[in-house]
FIVO-315112 format. One record per residue: residue in three letters; x, y, z of N, C-alpha, C in turn. Coordinates in steps of 0.1 Angstrom, whole numbers, plus 2048, in hexadecimal, padded with zeros to 3 digits. Layout:
BEGIN
ALAXYZXYZXYZ ...
***
This chain:
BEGIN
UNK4095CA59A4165CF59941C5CB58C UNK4245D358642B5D457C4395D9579 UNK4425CF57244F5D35714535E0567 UNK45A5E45694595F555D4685F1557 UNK46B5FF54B4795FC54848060154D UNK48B60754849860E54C497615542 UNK49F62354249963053D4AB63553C UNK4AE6395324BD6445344B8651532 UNK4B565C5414B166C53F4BD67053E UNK4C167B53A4C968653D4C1694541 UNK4CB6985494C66A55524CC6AE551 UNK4CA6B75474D46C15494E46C1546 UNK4E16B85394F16AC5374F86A153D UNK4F169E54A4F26955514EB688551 UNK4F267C54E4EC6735474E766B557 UNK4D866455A4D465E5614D065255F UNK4D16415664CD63855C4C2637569 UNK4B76385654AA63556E4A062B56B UNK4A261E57249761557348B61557D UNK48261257847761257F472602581 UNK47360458F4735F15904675EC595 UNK45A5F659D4505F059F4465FC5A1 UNK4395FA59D42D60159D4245FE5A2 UNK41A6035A440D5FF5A940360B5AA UNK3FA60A59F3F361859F3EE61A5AB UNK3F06285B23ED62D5BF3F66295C8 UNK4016225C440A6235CE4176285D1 UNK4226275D742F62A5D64376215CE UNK4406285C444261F5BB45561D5BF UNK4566155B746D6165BE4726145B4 UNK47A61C5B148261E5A549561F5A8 UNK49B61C5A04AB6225A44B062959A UNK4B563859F4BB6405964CC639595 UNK4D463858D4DF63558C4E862F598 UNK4DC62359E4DF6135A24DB6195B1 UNK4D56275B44D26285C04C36285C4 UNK4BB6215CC4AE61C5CA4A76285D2 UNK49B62B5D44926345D94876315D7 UNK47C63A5E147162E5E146963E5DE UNK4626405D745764B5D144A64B5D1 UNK4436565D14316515CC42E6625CB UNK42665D5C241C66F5BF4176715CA UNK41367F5D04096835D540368B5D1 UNK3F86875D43E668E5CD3E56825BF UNK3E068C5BD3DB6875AB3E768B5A0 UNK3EB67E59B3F768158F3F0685585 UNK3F868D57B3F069456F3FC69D569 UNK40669155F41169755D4106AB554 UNK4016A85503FD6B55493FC6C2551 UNK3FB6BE5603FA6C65694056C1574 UNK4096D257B4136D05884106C7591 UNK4186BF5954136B459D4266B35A7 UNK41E6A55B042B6AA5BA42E69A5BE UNK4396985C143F68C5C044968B5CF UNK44467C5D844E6805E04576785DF UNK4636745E346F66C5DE47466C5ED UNK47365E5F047E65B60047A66560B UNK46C66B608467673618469680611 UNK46D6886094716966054646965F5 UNK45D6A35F84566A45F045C6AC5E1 UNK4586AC5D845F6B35CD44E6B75C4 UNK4516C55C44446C95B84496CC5AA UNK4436C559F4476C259343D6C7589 UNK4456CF58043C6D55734446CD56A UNK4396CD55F4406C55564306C554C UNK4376CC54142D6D053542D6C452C UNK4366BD5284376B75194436AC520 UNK4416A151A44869551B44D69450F UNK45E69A50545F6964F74676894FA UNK4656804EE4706744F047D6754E7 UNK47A6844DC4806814D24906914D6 UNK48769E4DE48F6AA4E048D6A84F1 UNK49A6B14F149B6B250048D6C0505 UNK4876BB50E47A6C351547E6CA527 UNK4786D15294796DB5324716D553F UNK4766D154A46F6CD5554726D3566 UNK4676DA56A46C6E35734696D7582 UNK4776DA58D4716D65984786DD5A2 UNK46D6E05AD4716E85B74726F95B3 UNK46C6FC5A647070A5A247C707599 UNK4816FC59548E6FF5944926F9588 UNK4936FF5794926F956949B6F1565 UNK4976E75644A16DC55D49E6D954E UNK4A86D75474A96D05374AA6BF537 UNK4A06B953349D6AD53549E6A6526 UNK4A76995244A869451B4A468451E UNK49867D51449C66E5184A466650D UNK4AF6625104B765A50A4B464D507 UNK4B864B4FB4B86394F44BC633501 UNK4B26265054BA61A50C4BE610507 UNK4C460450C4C85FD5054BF5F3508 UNK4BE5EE4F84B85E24EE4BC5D04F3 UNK4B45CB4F74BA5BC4FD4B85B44ED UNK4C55AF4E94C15A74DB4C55994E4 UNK4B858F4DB4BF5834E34C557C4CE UNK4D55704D74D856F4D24D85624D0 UNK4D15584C94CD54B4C94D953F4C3 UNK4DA5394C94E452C4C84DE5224CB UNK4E25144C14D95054C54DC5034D4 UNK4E55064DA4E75094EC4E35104F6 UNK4DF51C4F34DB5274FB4D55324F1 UNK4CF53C4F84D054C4F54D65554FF UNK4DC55B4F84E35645004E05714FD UNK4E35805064D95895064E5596505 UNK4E55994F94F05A54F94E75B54F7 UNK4E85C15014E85C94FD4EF5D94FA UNK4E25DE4ED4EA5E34E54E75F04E8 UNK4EE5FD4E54E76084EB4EF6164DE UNK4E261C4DC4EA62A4D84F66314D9 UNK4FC6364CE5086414D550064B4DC UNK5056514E350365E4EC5046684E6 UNK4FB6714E44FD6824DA50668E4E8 UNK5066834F250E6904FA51B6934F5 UNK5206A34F452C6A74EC5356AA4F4 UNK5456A94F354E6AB4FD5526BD4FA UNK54F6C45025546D24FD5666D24FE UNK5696DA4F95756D74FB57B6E7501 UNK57E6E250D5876F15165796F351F UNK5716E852256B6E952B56E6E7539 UNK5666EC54556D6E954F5626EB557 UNK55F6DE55C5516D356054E6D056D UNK5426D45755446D058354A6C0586 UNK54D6BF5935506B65965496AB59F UNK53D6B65A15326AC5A85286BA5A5 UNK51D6B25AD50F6B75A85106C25B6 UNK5096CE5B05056D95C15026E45BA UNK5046F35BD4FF7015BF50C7095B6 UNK50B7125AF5167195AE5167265B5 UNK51D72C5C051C7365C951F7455C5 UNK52B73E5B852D7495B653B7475AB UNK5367505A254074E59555075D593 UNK556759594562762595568766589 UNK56476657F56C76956E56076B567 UNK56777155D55B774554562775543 UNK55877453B55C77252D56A777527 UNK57377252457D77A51D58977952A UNK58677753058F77753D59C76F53E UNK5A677353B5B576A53B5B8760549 UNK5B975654B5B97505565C5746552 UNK5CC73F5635D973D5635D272C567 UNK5DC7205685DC7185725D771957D UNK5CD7175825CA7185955BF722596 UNK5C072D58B5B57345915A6731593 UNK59F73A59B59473459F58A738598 UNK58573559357673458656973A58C UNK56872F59555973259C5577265A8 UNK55272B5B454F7225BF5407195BD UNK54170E5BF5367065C05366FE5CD UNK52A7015D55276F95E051F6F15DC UNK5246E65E451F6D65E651F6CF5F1 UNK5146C95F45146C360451B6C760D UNK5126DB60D51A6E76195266E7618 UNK5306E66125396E860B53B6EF601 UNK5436FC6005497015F65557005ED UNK5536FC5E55626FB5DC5666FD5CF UNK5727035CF57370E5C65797055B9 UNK57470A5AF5767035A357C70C599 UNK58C70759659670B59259B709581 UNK5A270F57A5A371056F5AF70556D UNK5AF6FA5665B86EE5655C66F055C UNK5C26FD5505CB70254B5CA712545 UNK5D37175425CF72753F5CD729534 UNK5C673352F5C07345265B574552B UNK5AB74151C5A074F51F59274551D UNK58D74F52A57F74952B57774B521 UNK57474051956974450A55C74850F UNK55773951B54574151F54573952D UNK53E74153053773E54152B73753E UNK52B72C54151E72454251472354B UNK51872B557515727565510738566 UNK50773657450874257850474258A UNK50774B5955037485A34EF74459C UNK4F773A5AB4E97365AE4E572B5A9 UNK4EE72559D4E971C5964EB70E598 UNK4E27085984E46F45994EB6EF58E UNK4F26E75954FD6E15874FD6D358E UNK5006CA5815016B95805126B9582 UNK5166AF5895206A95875266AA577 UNK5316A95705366AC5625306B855D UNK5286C35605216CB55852A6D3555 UNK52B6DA54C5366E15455346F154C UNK5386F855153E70255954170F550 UNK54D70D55155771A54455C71553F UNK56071A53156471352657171A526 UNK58071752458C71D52358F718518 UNK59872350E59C7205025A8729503 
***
């Protein structure tokens, strides 16, 4: 067995801090995505060059995945379903030496994620059902943008201030992260 690091992915702009805390080739390994643990293992033969399938907490997931970049964000499909994959700088343990102690500060990258501005961002992660506006479109306080269901739940996601819709980011049908930018109002 062997201890692994900690990893900052983003998903689709969604930043994930994922440790991997124990391995064992051929076995189930346990890892925690952003402090929540889960216990994983391949099934069949892993071969990140080839589709391969991964199960996580009893639910299986089949996974393509061409190219691992460390340096551009790369394209990784699961379930049929395309995601934009980035891995992010982690942070650096400097130790800091004193005739007394060392002490252990770490340091970490700025973030290249960019704040759009007149964006208007899910509020949790789910489905978009269905989008109600379209480019150019004048919209008031309250109105309703586009429905996104989440944990069988529908809810309608509203315009915070008025303005005109510059772009639709979203479209039915689509998987969205928690903060993911929606429609842009200017």
């Amino acid at each position: 067995m062997r201890r692994l690091r900690e990893y900052n992915i983003t998903v689709d702009d969604k930043l994930y801090k994922v440790k991997l805390i124990t391995h064992v080739r051929g076995a189930p390994f346990s890892a925690k995505i952003n402090e929540k643990s889960y216990e994983a293992e391949f099934v069949g033969e892993f071969d990140s060059a080839a589709p391969f399938s991964v199960k996580v907490d009893g639910k299986v997931y089949d996974v393509e995945l061409k190219t691992i970049d460390k340096e551009n964000p790369f394209p990784i499909k699961v379930n049929d379903v395309l995601f934009r994959v980035e891995l992010k700088p982690t942070a650096r343990r400097v130790a800091l030496k004193t005739p007394e102690s060392t002490a252990f500060i770490s340091v970490t990258k700025p973030s290249r994620r960019t704040v759009v501005e007149g964006a208007v961002t899910a509020p949790m992660a789910g489905k978009i059902v269905s989008v109600l506006v379209e480019d150019g479109d004048s919209v008031n306080v309250g109105d309703v943008l586009c429905v996104l269901e989440a944990m069988k739940m529908e809810n309608e996601i509203t315009a915070p201030k008025a303005g005109i819709v510059e772009e639709i980011k979203v479209s039915e049908g689509m998987p969205v992260n928690e903060g993911e930018a929606l429609v842009i109002i200017k």
